[in-house]
C-alpha positions as CSV (number, residue, x, y, z in Angstrom):
1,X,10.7,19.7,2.2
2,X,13.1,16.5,2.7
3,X,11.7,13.4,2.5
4,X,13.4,10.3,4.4
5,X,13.3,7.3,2.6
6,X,14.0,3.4,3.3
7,X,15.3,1.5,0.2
8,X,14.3,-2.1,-0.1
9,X,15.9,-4.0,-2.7
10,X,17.0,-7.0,-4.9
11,X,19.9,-5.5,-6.9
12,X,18.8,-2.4,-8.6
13,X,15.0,-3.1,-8.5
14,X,13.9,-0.6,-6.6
15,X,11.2,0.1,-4.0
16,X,11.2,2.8,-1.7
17,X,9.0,4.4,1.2
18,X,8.2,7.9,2.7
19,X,8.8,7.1,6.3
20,X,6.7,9.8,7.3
21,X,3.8,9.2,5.1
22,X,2.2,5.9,6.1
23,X,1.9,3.8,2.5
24,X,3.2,6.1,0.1
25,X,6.3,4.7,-2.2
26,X,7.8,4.7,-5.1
27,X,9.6,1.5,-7.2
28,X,11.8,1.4,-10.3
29,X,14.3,-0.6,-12.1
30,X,16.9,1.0,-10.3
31,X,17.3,4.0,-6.7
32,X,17.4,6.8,-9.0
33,X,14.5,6.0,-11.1
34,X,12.5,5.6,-8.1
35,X,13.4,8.6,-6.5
36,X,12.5,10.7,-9.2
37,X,9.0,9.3,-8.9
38,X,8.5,9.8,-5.1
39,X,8.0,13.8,-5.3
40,X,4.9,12.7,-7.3
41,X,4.2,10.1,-5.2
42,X,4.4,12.3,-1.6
43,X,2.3,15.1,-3.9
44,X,-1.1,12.5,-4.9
45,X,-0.8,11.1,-1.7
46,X,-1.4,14.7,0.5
47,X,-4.1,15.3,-2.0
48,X,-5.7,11.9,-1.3
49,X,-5.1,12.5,2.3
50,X,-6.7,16.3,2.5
51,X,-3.0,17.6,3.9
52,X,-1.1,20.0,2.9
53,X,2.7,19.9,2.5
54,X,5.1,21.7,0.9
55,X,7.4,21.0,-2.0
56,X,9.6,17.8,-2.4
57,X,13.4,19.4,-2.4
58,X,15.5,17.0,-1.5
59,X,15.4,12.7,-0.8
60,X,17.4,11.5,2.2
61,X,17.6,7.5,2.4
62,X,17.7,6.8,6.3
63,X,17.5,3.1,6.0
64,X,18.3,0.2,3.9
65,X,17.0,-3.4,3.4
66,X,18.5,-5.9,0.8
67,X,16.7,-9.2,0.0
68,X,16.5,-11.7,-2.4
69,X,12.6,-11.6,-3.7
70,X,10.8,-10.1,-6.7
71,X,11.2,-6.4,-5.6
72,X,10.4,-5.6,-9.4
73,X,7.0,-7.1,-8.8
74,X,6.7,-5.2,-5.4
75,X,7.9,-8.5,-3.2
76,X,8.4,-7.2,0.2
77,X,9.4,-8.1,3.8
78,X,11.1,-4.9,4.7
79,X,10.3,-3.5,8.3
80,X,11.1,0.1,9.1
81,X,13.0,1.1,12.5
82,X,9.7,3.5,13.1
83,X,7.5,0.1,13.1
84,X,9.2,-0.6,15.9
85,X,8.3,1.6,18.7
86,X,4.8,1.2,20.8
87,X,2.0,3.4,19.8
88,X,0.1,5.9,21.5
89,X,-3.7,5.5,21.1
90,X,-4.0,8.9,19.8
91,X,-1.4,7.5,17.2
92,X,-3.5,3.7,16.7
93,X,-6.1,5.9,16.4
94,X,-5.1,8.3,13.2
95,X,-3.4,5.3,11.6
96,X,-6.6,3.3,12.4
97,X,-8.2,5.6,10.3
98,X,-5.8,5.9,7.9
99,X,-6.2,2.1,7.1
100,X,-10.2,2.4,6.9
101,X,-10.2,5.1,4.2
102,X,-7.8,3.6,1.7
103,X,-10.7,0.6,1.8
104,X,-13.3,2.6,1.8
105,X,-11.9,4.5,-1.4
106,X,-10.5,1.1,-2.8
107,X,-14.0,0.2,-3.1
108,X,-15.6,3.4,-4.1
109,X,-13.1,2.6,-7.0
110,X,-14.0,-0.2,-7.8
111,X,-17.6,0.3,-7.5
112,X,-17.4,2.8,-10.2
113,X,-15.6,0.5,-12.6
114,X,-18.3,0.3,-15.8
115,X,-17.4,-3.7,-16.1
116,X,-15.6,-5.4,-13.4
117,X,-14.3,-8.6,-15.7
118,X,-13.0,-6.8,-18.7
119,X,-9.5,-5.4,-19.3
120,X,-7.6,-4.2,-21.8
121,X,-4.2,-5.0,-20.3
122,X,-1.8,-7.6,-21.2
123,X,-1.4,-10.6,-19.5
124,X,2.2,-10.3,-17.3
125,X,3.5,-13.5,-14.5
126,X,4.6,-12.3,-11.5
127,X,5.8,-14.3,-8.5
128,X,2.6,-14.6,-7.6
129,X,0.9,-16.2,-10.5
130,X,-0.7,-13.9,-13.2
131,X,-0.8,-10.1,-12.5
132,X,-4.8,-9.4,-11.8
133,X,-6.1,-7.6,-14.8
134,X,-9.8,-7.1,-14.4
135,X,-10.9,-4.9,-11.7
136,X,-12.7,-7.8,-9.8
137,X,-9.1,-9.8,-9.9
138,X,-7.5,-6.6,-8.8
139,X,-10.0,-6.0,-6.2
140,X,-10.5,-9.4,-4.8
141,X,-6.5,-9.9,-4.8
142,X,-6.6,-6.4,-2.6
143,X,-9.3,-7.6,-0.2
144,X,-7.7,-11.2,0.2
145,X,-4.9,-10.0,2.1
146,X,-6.9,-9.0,5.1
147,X,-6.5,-12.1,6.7
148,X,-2.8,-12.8,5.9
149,X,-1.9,-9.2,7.4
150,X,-3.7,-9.5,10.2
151,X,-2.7,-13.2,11.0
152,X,0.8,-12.4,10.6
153,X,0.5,-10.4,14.1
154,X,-1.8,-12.9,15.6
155,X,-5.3,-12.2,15.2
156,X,-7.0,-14.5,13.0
157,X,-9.9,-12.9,11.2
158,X,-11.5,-13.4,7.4
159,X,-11.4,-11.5,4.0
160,X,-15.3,-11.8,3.8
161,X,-17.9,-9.0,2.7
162,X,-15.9,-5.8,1.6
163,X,-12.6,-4.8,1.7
164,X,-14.1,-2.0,4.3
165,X,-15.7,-4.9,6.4
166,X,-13.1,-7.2,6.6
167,X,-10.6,-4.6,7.4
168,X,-12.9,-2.8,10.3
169,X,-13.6,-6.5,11.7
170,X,-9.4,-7.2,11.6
171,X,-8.6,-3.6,13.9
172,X,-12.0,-4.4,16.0
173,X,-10.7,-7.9,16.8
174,X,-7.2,-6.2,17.3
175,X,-8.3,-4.3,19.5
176,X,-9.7,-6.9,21.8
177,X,-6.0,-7.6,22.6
178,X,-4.9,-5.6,26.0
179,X,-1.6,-5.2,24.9
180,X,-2.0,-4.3,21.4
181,X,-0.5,-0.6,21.7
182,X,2.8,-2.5,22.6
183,X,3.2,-2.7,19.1
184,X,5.2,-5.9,19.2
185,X,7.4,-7.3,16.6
186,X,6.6,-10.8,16.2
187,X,7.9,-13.4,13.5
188,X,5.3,-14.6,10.7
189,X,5.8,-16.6,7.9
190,X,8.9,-17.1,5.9
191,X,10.7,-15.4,9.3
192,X,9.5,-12.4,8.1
193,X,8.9,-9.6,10.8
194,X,5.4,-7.9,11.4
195,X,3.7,-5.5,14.2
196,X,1.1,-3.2,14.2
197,X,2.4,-0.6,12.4
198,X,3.7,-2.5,10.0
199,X,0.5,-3.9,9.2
200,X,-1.5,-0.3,8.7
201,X,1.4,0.6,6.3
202,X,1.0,-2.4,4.1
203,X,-2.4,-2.5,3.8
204,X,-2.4,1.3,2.4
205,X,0.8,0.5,0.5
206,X,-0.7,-2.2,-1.3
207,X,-3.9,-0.7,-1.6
208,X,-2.2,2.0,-3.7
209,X,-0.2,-0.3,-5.9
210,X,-3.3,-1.9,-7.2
211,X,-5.7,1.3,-7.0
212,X,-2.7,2.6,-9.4
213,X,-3.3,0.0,-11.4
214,X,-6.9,-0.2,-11.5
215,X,-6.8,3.3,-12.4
216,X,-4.4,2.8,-15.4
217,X,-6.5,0.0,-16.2
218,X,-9.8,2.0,-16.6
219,X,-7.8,4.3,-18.5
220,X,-6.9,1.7,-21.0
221,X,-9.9,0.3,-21.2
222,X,-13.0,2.3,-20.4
223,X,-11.6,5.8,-21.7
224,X,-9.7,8.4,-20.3
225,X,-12.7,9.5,-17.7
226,X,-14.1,6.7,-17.1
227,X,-14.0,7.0,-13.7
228,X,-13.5,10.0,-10.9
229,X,-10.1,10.3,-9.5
230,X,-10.8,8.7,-6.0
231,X,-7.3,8.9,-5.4
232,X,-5.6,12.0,-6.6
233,X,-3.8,10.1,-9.4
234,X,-5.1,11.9,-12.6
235,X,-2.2,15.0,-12.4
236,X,0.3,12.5,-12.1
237,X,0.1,8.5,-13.7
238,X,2.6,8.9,-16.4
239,X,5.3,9.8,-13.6
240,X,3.5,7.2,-10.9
């Protein structure tokens, strides 16, 4: 199977995304060290998912976005051509969906956690401040988005109760637009672009950059089985 890509990036630093799987990516210090990643990557996330696929063969990059942020600490603004185009709402639907089980299992994760305020990983700045370490910081820092995402098209909604909540109430209130299948592209902060789409992809892409490293964390900390393997990660965290 070929996988098509979009490379964002800052130099070498490295993040790349599986245009036809909603979320999943892959970042590195540089495009090939990413790419050897994303087979693993495509592999966890059709587990996670329940689909089946066949084989990572061969990468093909069909898009490319250069910018000047911390791409190393997963800084992104990239939009990708696909976020673009109006959606069915079969499609809103499935994505919909999509969106709603990465929270859901984001808190099963986290629920499972033995202690939420303990960690046994360093402390590491980012451009955001301190990297969470605990499993509350990396959960909190995971729900807090939900109003930032869905603000940036418009629709001005909370982060309360759980990640699951807040997320449901976002599409809910969404949905209350009559022209929300448009998809539009619409210009948030830092003239950044944002739709729709955009915003189901990066609530499951950054779901799974901090459930990866919640995961790691419990690892680290609690022992090596500490907790189930919500999201398929077990077979492959060293290459992740």
């Amino acid at each position: 199977m070929t996988v098509d890509y979009v490379w964002e990036h800052n130099g070498n630093d490295t993040l790349i995304y599986a245009v036809d799987f909603v979320g999943a990516f892959s970042r590195g210090e540089s495009l090939d060290v990413a790419l050897k990643k994303l087979p693993a990557e495509i592999e966890a996330y059709a587990r996670w998912r329940g689909i089946k696929t066949d084989a990572v063969t061969d990468c093909r990059m069909v898009g490319q976005w250069q910018n000047s942020l911390d791409v190393c600490d997963a800084d992104s603004d990239v939009i990708l051509d696909a976020e673009r185009k109006p959606l069915s709402y079969e499609e809103y639907c499935e994505l919909k969906a999509l969106a709603l089980k990465s929270a859901a299992d984001v808190l099963k994760l986290y629920e499972l956690v033995p202690d939420k305020n303990i960690s046994n990983l360093p402390y590491k700045d980012t451009f955001l401040g301190p990297r969470p370490r605990t499993a509350w910081e990396m959960y909190k820092h995971t729900k807090d988005v939900n109003s930032y995402y869905f603000g940036e098209i418009g629709v001005d909604i909370d982060h309360d109760d759980t990640i699951y909540d807040c997320r449901l109430r976002g599409f809910e209130k969404t949905e209350q637009k009559t022209d929300f299948l448009d998809n539009k592209v619409l210009c948030g902060s830092f003239n950044e672009e944002w739709s729709l789409r955009k915003v189901i992809r990066r609530f499951v892409w950054h779901d799974r950059i901090h459930m990866k490293a919640m995961h790691r964390m419990c690892k680290v900390t609690f022992g090596e089985n500490a907790v189930a393997d919500i999201f398929c990660f077990d077979k492959y965290i060293e290459i992740l």
